[in-house]
C-alpha positions, 0 to 999 in steps of 0.5 A: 576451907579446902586446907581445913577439911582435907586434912581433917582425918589426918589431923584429927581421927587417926590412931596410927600404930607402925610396925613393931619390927620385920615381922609385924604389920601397921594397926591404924584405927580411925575414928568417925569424928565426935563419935570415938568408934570406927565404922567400916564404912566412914573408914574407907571413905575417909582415906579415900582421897589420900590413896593417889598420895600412897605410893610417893609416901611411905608413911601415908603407905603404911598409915593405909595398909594399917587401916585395911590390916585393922579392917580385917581383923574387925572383918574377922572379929564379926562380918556383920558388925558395922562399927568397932571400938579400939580395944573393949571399951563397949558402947551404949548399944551393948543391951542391943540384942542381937545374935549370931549362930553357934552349932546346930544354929544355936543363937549366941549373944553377938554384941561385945565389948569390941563392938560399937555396934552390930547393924549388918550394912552390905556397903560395910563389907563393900568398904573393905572390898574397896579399899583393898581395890583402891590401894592394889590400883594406886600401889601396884602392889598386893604386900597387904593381901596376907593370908588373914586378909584372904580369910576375910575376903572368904568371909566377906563372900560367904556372908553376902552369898548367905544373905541372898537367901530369902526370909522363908528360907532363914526363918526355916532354919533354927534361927535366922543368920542375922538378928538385930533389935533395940528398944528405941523410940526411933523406928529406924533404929531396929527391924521388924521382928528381928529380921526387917520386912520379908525378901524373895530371893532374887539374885541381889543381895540383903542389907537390913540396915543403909549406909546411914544406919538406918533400917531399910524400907525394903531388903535388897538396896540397889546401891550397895548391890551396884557397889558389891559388884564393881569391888567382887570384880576388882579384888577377883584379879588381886586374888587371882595375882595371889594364886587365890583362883577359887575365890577369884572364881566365886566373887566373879559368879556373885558379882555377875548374878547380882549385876543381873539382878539389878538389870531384872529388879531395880530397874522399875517404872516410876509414875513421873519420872519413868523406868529408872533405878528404885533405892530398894526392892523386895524381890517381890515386885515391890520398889520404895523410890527415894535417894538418901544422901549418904553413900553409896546412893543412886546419885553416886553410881559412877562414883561407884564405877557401876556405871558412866555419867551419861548413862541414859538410865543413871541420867533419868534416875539422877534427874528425879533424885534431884526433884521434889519428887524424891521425898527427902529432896529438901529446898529452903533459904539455905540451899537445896539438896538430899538429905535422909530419915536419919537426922529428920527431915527438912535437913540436908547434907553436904555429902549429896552436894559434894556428890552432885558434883563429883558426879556431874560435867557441867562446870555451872552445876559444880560451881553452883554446889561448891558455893552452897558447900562453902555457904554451909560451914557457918563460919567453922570452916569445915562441912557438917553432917547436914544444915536445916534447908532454911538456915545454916547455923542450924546443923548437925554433928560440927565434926564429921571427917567423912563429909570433910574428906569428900569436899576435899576429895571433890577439890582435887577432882575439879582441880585436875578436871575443870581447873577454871571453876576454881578461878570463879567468884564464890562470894555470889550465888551462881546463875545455875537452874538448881534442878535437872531439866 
């Protein structure tokens, strides 16, 4: 399974073109899987375990820097669009209504025929922050930093200095900076009048969408903050390398206001499990306590690099994201694990399992989810995008690269960290208590 879904994105999603001579640069465009458009997001993570390779490949290298060259011109095309076609094909969301501003806050129709869609995700922006980070640290190198990557980077702040404002302060200009509605029958597929549940500004950061593209409960995910941090201060030292000081300087001053802000109001206390990370807050006082699959999530912080898995903090909220008490923690037949609202509930997703382990160090826990993610591929060969909790022929999205590159990636990981899991007999279930102590 292993040989199956490393690959998987190389074999199957990439649209590599390389320079055309000395003075042009890679383009590599890479779809999700069965859906034909990029997301920023799946993107990033997609390549995320081909990265350690880059500096023995040339090709690998230049397939790479092609795809952060690519990300920055949909950056630049619209920073608050989440995902984007090759060339103008459009999508079924073109109807979308969605805006942004013109002079004097004029509202111009923002969806076009390059966008595949227009929900703003704060991890979107963090993606293209991450895989700069990423190839800078494997390369040792910023020949991708040119000066269009700068503007984007400029834009990328810009935006998410914008959206730390509060909803009264948008809906006191002519028009909001960002405005998304479509007529659905799924709730979670628009905002509330335009803009999403109201936010006080308090230091954090808005994302009217998740990293699942679903609209969020509340404005401000602590997540995508954690992960705003971490990759506002790693690409500070790439533009302080490349004689970018200012820039450096504001991405420094977000990250450390953000980062104070989580301190101050993502930490709440929950009635069972106590003070530990809420997923979202509202700036008000309010927080909605769950954990979703996709990433980033509260499972997957020190993945992130906000913070260390013996983190009593991120050990408490672990413990109760992994319990029934987190309300899309599903259980069945088939296995345990999180799932989301956006394939509907009872369903889990291989993702949350593959992220249990990358972010745990106990050899009886990983082993326990990589025999359930072995289980889940219903004889394909390959992860999904989740399986019914009672049955894992009942799945959804048979071609999804992103959870295939993460299984892959958490192979590598358990290979260089804890070689013998490998060695263990996975044609019966581990002797492992499934839920955290």
């Amino acid at each position: 399974m292993f040989a199956n879904c490393l690959p998987n994105t190389l074999d199957t999603t990439v649209n590599y073109t390389p320079p055309q001579d000395s003075t042009s640069l890679p383009d590599t465009f890479i779809v999700t899987g069965d859906i034909q458009a990029m997301w920023l997001r799946d993107s990033t993570n997609q390549v995320l375990p081909y990265i350690r390779f880059a500096a023995q490949d040339t090709h690998l290298r230049s397939m790479l820097e092609g795809l952060l060259h690519r990300q920055v011109h949909c950056i630049l095309l619209d920073p608050y669009a989440n995902a984007f076609n090759l060339a103008d094909e459009g999508s079924r969301w073109l109807t979308d209504t969605t805006y942004k501003l013109g002079y004097l806050d004029t509202q111009i129709n923002a969806m076009t025929m390059k966008l595949h869609e227009r929900k703003f995700e704060l991890d979107s922006m963090c993606a293209v922050l991450r895989l700069s980070n990423a190839l800078h640290a494997a390369l040792n190198s910023t020949s991708f930093a040119t000066e269009k990557w700068a503007h984007a980077i400029a834009l990328i702040v810009d935006k998410m200095e914008e959206q730390q404002a509060a909803t009264s302060e948008d809906m006191a200009r002519a028009n909001p900076p960002y405005f998304f509605q479509r007529s659905s029958a799924v709730p979670t597929d628009t905002l509330m009048h335009g803009v999403g549940v109201p936010a006080r500004r308090c230091g954090l950061i808005k994302s009217p969408f998740r990293p699942s593209d679903d609209a969020s409960a509340l404005p401000f995910p602590t997540a995508a903050n954690a992960m705003a941090v971490v990759n506002l201060r790693s690409v500070a030292e790439i533009l302080s390398s490349t004689a970018r000081k200012d820039l450096a300087l504001r991405a420094i001053a977000l990250a450390e206001e953000v980062e104070a802000a989580i301190k101050q109001h993502s930490v709440m206390n929950h009635t069972h499990a106590g003070k530990i990370y809420a997923y979202e807050v509202d700036g008000f006082g309010n927080g909605y306590f769950m954990d979703d699959a996709n990433i980033p999530s509260l499972l997957s912080l020190p993945y992130l690099g906000f913070t260390s898995i013996n983190d009593e903090l991120y050990q408490k909220t672990r413990s109760f994201v992994l319990s029934d008490w987190n309300p899309y923690f599903f259980e069945g037949d088939a296995g345990a694990g999180i799932g989301g609202p956006h394939v509907g509930y009872g369903y889990i997703w291989p993702m949350s399992l593959s992220m249990r382990a990358l972010t745990s160090t106990d050899e009886d826990e990983v082993a326990w989810c990589i025999y359930h993610l072995l289980r889940s591929n219903a004889g394909t060969g390959l992860t999904h995008e989740s399986f019914f909790k009672d049955s894992v022929d009942t799945y959804t999205r048979p071609w999804f690269a992103w959870s295939n590159s993460l299984f892959g990636e958490l192979m590598l990981h358990v290979e260089e960290t804890m070689p013998e899991v490998l060695s263990r007999d996975f044609s019966q279930p581990p002797g492992f208590h499934h839920r955290p102590q």
